[in-house]
N, C-alpha and C positions, 0 to 999 in steps of 0.2 A: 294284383299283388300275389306273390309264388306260394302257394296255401302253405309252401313247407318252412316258411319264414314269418309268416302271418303273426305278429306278437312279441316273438323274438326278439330280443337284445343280443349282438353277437357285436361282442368287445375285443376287437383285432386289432395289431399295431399294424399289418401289410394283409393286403384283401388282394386277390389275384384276380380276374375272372378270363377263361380260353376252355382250352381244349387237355383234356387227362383223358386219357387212351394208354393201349397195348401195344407196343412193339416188341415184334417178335425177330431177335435176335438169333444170328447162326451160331450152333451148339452141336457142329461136326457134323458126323455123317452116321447113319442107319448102317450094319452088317451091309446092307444091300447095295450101299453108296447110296443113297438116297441125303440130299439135307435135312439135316435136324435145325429145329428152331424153336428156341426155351422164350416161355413168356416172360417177359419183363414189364412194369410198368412203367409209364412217360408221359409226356406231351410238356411243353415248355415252361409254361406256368405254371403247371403243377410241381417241376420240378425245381426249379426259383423258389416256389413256397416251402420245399422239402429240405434247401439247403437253410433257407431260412429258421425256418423250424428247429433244424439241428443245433445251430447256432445260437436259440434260448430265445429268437425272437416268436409273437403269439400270431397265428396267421387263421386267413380265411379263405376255403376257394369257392368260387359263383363260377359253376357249368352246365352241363348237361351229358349224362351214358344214356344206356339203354337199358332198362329194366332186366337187366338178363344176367347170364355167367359174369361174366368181363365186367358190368357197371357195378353189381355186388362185390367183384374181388376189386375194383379202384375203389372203391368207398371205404372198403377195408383197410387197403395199404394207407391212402389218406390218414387216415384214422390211424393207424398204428403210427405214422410221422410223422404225429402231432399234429395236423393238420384239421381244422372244424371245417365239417363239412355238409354244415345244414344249408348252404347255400346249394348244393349238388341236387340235382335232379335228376330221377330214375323215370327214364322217360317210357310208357308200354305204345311208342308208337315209332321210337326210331330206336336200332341197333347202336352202341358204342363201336366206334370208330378206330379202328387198329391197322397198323404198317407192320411192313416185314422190310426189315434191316439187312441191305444187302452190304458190308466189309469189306476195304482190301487188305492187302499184306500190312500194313502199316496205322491200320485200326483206323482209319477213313470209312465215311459210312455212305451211302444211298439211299434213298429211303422207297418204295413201291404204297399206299395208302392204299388200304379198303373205306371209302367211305362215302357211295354215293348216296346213303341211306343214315349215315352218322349222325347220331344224335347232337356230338359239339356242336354243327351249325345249323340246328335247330333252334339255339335260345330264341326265346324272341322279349324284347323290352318289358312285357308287361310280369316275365317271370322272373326279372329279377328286383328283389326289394331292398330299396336302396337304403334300407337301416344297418345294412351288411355292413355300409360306411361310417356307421356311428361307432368316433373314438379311434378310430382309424389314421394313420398318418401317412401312407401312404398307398396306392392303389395302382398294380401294378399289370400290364396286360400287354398281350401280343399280335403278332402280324396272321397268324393263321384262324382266329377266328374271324377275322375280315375278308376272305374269298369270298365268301357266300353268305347271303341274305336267309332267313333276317338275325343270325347273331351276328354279321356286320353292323348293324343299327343298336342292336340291345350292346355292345365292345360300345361303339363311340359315344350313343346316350349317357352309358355309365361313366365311360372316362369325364366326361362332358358335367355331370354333376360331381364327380368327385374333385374336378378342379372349381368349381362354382364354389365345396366348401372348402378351399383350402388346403384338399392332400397333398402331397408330395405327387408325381405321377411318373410312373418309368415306364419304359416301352423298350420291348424287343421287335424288331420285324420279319425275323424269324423267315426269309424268303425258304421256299420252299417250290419249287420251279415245276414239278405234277401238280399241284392244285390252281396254278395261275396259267398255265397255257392256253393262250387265244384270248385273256384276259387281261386287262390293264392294272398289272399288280403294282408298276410305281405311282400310278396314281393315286391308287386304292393308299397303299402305304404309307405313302404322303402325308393321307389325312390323319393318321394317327401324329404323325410328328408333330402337328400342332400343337394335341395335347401335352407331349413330353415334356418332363422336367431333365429327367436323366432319362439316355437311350445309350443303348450297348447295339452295335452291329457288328458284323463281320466286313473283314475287308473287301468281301463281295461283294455284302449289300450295299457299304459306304459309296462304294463306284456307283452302282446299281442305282440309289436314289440320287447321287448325285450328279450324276452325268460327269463325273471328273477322275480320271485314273490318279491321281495323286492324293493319298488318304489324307496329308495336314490338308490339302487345297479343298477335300469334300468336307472332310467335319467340316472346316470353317466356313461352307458353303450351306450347309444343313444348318450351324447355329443361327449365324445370321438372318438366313431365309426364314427359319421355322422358333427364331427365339430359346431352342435349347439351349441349358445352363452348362450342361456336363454331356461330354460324348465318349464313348470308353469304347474303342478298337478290337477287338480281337483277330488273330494270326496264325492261328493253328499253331505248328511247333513254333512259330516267330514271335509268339510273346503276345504281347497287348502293347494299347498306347492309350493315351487318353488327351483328349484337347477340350481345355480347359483356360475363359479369360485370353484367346489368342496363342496358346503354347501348346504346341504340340508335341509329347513328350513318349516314347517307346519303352520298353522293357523286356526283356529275352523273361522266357518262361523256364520251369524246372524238366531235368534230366531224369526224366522214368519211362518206365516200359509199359508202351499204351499198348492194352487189348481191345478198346471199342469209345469213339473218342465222343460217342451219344450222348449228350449233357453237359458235358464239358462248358459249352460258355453258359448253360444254365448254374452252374454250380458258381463259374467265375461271376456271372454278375450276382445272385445270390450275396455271394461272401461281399461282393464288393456294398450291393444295397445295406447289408447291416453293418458294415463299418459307418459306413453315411448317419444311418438311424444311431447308433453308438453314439456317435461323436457329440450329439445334441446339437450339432451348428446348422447355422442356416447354409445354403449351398455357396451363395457368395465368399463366404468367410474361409473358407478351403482356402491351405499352402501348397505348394509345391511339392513340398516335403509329405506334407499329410498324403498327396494325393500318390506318390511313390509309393508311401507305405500300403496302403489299402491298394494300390496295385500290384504291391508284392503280396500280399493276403489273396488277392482273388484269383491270381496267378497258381498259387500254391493250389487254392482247394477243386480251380477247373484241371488239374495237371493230376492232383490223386483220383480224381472222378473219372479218367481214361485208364487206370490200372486194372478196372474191372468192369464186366459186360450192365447192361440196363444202366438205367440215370438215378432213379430216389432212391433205390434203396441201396446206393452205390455212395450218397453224401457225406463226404469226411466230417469228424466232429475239431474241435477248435485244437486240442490238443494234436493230431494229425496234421491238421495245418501248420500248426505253430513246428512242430518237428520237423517237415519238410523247408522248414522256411532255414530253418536255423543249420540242420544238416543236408539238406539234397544239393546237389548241384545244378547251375543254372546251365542251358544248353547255348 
């Protein structure tokens, strides 16, 4: 049991557990020409929890930093974005794990990892303590803490008991193509989609797990095979889709001026998870109509989340969503 959890009651409505790290975004150039690059805070699920967070839902995150600079200032940030973060471990035996954000013209990003020493895929099973899930409705985790052993085993144990009690379970797979080379990342991937209740991919990854260039032909290839309820598209500037009950439905995204498009479907499935939790229904019970709207909702807060550099502390509040929704143009 994780000594920092030992006793604890932590009463969360959405429990994350992955990877909260530093990317280090471009921030111009030095007199010298040299690149400048401003820290930001990130990693996927932490940033899920953050738009969660903003949005008045009460969150948890289960990881691992490194005892050092960087794991003190993510605990910190966590913690300023409402975020409990007794599940986090400051580890004195591995480094927190940081990228540097390379952009193009059009706020596209790349990513370079430092993290052969990273503390995130250090978790291992016995540190995390599964009362994190008590009270909890849903539990929610990603694709890059399964590269590497053994937080691949302590990811799928936990999804693994959280659906034993009955959470909700969503999953990102977050493909991430430097941490998987020479490695079998659709297999690995794969096995999270078992657990999923709801899963958000991009239309890369939809290809990517599904062997099928046709997005309605993949969702419906993943629900089927892997029993997902709800599968939600993302498009970069092409909007989102979502297939749902056999329908596969699209949506054009909003008209603003992206500087760094880093969180982006973090923030869209966020907004889109707590309309879900909002609604009080069970997943079946979803219209068509409903599902439009909370995709016009998720649309809106991944579209203000590209106005500005870094991911959490970039999360629109409901009020900013609501205003773009009402006045922004769709592209």
């Amino acid at each position: 049991m994780n000594q920092y959890l030992r006793g604890i009651a932590i009463m969360s409505e959405v429990v994350a557990l992955g990877e909260v790290l530093i990317d280090f975004t471009p921030a111009g150039f030095s007199p010298a020409g040299n690149p400048i690059f401003e820290r930001n805070p990130g990693g996927a699920p932490a940033n899920v929890l953050a738009m969660l967070s903003k949005l008045g839902i009460t969150t948890s995150f289960c990881g691992k930093v490194g005892d050092d600079l960087f794991g003190h200032d993510l605990k910190n940030i966590l913690e300023k974005a409402g975020i409990e973060t007794k599940g986090l471990i400051l580890s004195k035996d591995f480094n927190t794990t940081f990228t540097f954000v390379e952009l193009s013209p059009d706020g596209d990003r790349n990513f370079g990892f430092i993290r052969k020493h990273g503390a995130d895929k250090e978790l291992t099973i016995d540190e995390v303590d599964l009362s994190i899930l008590s009270g909890a409705r849903l539990f929610h985790f990603g694709g890059v803490s399964l590269t590497e052993e053994p937080a691949r085993s302590a990811t799928l144990h936990t999804a693994g008991e959280a659906k034993k009690r009955g959470l909700l379970i969503s999953y990102d797979p977050n493909f991430r193509e430097p941490l998987w080379r020479e490695k079998d990342a659709v297999g690995v991937l794969s096995e999270g989609l078992k657990y999923a209740d709801i899963l958000k991919v991009s239309d890369e990854e939809c290809r990517l797990l599904s062997g099928i260039d046709d997005l309605c032909e993949g969702a419906e290839y993943i629900s089927k095979t892997y029993g997902t309820k709800i599968i939600f598209v993302t498009m970069g500037a092409e909007g989102s889709a979502y297939y749902f009950k056999g329908n596969f439905h699209k949506q054009r995204t909003f008209d603003v001026k992206t500087v760094d498009t880093t969180g982006a479907g973090d923030a869209f499935f966020g907004a889109m998870l707590y309309r879900i939790l909002k609604s009080k229904k069970e997943l079946p019970e979803f219209t068509a109509s409903e599902l439009d709207e909370f995709l016009r909702f998720a649309n809106a807060a991944g579209s203000l989340v590209t106005t500005q550099k870094g991911a959490i502390m970039s999360m629109p509040d409901i009020a900013k969503i609501e205003d773009l929704i009402k006045n922004g143009r769709i592209l």
